[in-house]
N, C-alpha and C positions, 0 to 999 in steps of 0.2 A: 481476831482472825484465827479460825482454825486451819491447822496446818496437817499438809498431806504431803509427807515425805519419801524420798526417794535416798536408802541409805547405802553405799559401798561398803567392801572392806569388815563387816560385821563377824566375820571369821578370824580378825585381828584385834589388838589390844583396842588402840580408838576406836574403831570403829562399832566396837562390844560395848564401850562405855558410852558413846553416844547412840545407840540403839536403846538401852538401858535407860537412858535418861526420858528417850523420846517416849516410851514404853509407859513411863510415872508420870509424866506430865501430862495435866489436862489441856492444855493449847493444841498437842496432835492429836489429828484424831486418825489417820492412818499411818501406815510404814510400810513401805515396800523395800525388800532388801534381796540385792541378787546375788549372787553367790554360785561359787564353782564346785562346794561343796554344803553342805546342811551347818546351820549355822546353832543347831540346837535348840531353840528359843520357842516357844509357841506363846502366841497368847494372841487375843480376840482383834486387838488393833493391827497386827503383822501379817505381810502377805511375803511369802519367800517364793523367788524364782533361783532355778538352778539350771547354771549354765557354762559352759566349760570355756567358747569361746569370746570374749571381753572386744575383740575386733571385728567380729561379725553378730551385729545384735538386730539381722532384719527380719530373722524369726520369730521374734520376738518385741518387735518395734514397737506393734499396738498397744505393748501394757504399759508403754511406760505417761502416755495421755493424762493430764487431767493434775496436777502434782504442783504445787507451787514452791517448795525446797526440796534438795540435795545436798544432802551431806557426803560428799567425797574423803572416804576417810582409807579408800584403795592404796595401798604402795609398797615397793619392793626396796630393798636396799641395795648401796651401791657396790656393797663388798663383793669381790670377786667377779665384777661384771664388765665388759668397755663398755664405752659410752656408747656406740651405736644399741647395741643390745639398752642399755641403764636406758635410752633415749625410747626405747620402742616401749619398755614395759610403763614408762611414769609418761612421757609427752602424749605418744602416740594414741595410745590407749585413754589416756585422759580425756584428751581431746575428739576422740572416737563418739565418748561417750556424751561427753559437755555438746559436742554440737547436733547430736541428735536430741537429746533436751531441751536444747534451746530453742530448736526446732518447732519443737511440741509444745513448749509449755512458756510460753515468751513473760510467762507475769511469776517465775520460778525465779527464787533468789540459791544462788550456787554458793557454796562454802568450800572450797579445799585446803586440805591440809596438806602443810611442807615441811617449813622447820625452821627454824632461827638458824639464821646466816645464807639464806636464799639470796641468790646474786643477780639481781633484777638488773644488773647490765650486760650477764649472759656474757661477761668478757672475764671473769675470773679464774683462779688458778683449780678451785676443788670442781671437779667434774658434775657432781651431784648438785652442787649447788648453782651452776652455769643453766643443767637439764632442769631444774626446779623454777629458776629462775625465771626459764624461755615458757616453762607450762602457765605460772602466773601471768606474764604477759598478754598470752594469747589467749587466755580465760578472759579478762578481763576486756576484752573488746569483743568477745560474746555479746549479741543481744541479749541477756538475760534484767529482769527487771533491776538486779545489782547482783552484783558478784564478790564475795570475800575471801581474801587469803589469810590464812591461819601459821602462824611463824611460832607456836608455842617451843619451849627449850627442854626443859625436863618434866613431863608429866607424870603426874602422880598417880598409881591407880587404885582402883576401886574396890574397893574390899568382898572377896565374894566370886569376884566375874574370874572364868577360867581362860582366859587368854592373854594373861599380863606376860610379857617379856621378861625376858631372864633379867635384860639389863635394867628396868625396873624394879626387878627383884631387889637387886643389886646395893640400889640408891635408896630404897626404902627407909632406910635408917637415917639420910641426911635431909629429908622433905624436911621436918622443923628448923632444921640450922637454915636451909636454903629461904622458909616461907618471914625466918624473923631477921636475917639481916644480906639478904639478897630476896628481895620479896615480888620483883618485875622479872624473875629470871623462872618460878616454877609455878605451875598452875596443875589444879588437878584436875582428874579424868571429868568430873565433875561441874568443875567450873568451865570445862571445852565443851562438854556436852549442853550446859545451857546458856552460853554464848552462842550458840549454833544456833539454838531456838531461838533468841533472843533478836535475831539477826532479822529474822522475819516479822517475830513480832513488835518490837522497840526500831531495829533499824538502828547505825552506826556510821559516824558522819565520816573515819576511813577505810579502806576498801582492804589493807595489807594492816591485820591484827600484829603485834608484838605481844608477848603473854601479860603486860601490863594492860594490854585492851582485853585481852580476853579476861581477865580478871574484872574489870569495868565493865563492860557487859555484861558478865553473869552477874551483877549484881544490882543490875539496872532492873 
């Protein structure tokens, strides 16, 4: 199966790493990535749109046709924010975009990424993970032909790509202690970007990844 995808977030650490992936792998054969500002990347498989508002995409509706994965790798942190605001920028907007995709493209497998410790009972104390919790939910009763959530904990990244966060700078140093005696707690940029592919083309018999699945997928 060749895969024609639709990627967020490419202006961000994941989502640079899983562009990059899709970019080397022969299963995709397209990429479409939207973007509020230039994401720098060209090459013959990528199509970028740019576009500032993420809640009004009917200008834009038509391109998004024809695509059977998305990788939603879009997201804001929760530092400094309430939750109404933390709720508009990850549910609303997420969901903005999940159901006019689904719309369109009903044989598209979605993948979003969250984070380890996502509170799928939307009744917990961390705010962020209550509002992550409630987006999982409601993705996941999307018609889409399956839908995946991505719970990775400390990703590693990609040697090279210029969008790595500080705070993986940071941790740099400890990926080998974490991969040989904590080995289901960190996964790299690497191994998310082709779990993600993998997802469409092998298919995963859960729907909420922990980085031990994402580690088993990419190796499937």
């Amino acid at each position: 199966m060749k895969i024609r995808a639709i990627i967020t977030g490419a202006t961000g650490m994941v989502g640079e790493g899983v562009l990059h992936e899709c970019l080397q792998h022969p299963d995709v054969e397209h990429i479409l990535v939207i973007n509020r500002k230039p994401c720098g990347v060209l090459h013959p498989k990528l199509t970028e749109i740019i576009h500032k508002d993420f809640l009004d995409l009917s200008a834009i509706r038509s391109q998004f046709s024809n695509y059977n994965a998305c990788y939603f790798c879009l997201g804001v942190t929760s530092v400094g924010l309430k939750e109404d605001m933390y709720s508009r920028l990850s549910f609303d907007l997420t969901m903005h975009i999940a159901e006019m995709l689904a719309s369109l493209n009903p044989d598209m497998v979605f993948c979003y990424v969250s984070g380890m410790g996502t509170d799928s009972t939307e009744k917990g104390k961390r705010m962020w993970a209550r509002v992550k919790g409630k987006t999982e939910n409601h993705l996941l009763q999307l018609p889409f032909k399956k839908a995946y959530m991505f719970r990775p904990a400390y990703i590693h990244p990609t040697k090279g790509l210029k969008n790595t966060n500080k705070f993986s700078y940071t941790l740099i140093w400890v990926y080998p202690i974490l991969r040989r005696f904590f080995p289901n707690v960190a996964v790299s940029l690497k191994q998310l970007g082709v779990a993600m592919i993998h997802t469409v083309t092998e298919g995963y018999d859960k729907s909420i990844l922990e980085s031990k699945d994402i580690i088993k997928l990419a190796k499937s």
